[in-house]
C-alpha positions in Angstrom: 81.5 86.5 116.0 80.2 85.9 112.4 77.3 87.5 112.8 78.4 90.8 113.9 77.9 93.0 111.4 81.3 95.3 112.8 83.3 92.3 111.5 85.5 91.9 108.7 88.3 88.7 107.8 91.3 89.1 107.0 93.2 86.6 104.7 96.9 87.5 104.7 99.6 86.6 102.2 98.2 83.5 100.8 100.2 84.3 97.8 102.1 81.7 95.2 105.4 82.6 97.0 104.0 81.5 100.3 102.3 78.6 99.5 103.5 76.7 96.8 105.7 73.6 97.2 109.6 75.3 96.1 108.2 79.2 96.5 110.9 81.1 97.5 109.2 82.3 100.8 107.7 78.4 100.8 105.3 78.0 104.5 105.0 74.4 103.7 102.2 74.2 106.8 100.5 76.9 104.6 99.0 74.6 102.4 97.3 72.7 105.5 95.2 75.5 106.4 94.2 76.2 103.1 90.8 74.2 103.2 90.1 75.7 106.9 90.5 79.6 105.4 88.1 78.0 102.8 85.8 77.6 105.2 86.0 81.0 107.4 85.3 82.9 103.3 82.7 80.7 103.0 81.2 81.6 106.5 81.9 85.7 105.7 80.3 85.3 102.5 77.4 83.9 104.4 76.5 86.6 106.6 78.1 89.1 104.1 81.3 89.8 106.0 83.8 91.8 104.3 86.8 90.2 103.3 90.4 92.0 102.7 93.2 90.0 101.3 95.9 91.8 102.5 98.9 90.5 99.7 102.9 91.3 99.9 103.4 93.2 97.0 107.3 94.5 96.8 109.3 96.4 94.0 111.9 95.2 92.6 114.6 95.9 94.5 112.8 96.2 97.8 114.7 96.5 100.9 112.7 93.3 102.3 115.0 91.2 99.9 118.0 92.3 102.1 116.6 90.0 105.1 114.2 87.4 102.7 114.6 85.8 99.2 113.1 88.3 96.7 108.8 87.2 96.8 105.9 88.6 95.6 107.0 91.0 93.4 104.1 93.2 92.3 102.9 92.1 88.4 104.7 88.4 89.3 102.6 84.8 89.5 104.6 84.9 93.0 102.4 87.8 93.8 98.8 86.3 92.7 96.7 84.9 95.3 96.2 81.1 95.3 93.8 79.5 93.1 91.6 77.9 95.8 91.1 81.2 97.7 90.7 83.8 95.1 88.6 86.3 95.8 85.5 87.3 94.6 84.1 90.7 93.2 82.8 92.0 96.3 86.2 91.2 98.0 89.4 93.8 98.5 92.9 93.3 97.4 94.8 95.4 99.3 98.8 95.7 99.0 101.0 95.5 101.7 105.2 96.2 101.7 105.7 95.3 105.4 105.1 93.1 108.3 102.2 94.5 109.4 99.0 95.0 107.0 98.4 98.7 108.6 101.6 99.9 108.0 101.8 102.3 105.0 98.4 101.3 103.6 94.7 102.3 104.0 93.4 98.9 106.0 92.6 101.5 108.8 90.6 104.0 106.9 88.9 101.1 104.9 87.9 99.1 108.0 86.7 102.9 109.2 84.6 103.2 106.5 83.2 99.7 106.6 82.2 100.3 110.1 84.7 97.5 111.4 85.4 97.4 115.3 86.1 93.2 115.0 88.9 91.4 113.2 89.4 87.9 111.7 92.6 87.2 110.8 94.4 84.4 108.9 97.0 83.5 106.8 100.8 83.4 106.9 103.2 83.7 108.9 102.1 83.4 112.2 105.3 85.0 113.7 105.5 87.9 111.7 102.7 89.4 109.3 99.5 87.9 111.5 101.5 88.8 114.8 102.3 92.5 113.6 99.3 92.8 112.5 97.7 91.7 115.6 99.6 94.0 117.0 98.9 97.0 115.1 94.9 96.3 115.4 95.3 95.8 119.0 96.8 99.5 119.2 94.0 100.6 117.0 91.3 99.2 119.3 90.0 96.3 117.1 88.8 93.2 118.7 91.0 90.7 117.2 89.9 86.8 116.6 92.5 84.7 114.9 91.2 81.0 114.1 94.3 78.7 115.2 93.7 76.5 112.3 93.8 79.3 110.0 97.4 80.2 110.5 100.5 78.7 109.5 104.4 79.8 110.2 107.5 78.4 109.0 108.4 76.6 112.4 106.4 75.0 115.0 108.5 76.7 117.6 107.6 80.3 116.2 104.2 79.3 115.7 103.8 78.9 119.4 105.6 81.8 120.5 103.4 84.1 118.2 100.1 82.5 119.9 101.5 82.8 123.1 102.0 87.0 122.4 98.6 87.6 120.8 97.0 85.5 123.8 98.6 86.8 126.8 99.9 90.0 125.5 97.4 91.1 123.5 94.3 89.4 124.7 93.3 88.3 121.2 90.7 85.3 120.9 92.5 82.6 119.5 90.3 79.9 118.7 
């Protein structure tokens, strides 16, 4: 799917918070799948892919923190993408309050724009921002392609169930 020129990667919440050994949101798994994302930028790059990090950026006193510890707080370290997956010029950073990276932001009219019909997504956490995200491009009409080595959620158990609903429900490529 590299090669299609309709495709864009997604890199989702590989933030400080997420990732980093005693982050308040820590996905300990998420620093296994750091190399493999790594790899699908690298590939992107390549064949000049766009790629969109799509980043957690809360307020303050965001109603998120009712249900999680208090993460990624826009301005924060928490917020800033890992070192080893930083993005490059010709990248997008686009901020994200909720589950899914559609809701309440312009992915869908900047994937419009690009000419995007195919997804690649990645990042954390399986169970909730990839899978409503899934979800959401699914009910957009995007192709979606979600490299299994490339994802990571807090439990093995939800990890499983999320590839099970974007497989059978929403007849995404999992790979």
């Amino acid at each position: 799917m590299l090669k299609n020129k309709g495709t864009a990667l997604i890199v989702t919440d590989m933030l400080n918070d997420f990732v980093n050994k005693g982050a308040p949101l820590e996905v300990s798994k998420a620093r296994d799948i750091v190399h493999n994302i790594k790899r699908e930028i690298t590939k992107a790059r390549k064949v000049r892919i766009p790629i969109i990090y799509c980043c957690d950026m809360h307020k303050e006193n965001d109603p998120e923190f009712r249900l999680w510890p208090r993460h990624a707080v826009k301005g924060t370290a928490g917020a800033q993408i890992i070192e080893q997956l930083k993005p490059s010029k010709n990248d997008y950073i686009l901020g994200k309050t909720s589950y899914s990276s559609f809701y309440k932001t312009s992915l869908n009219e900047l994937l419009k724009s690009l000419g995007i019909t195919h997804l690649i997504i990645t990042g954390v956490v399986t169970n909730i921002c990839i899978l409503y995200t899934a979800v959401d491009a699914y009910m957009r009409g995007y192709k979606v392609r979600i490299p299994e080595d490339c994802i990571a959620a807090l439990t093995e158990r939800e990890h499983r169930f999320a590839i099970q609903q974007m497989k059978g429900v929403l007849k995404a490529d999992i790979v």
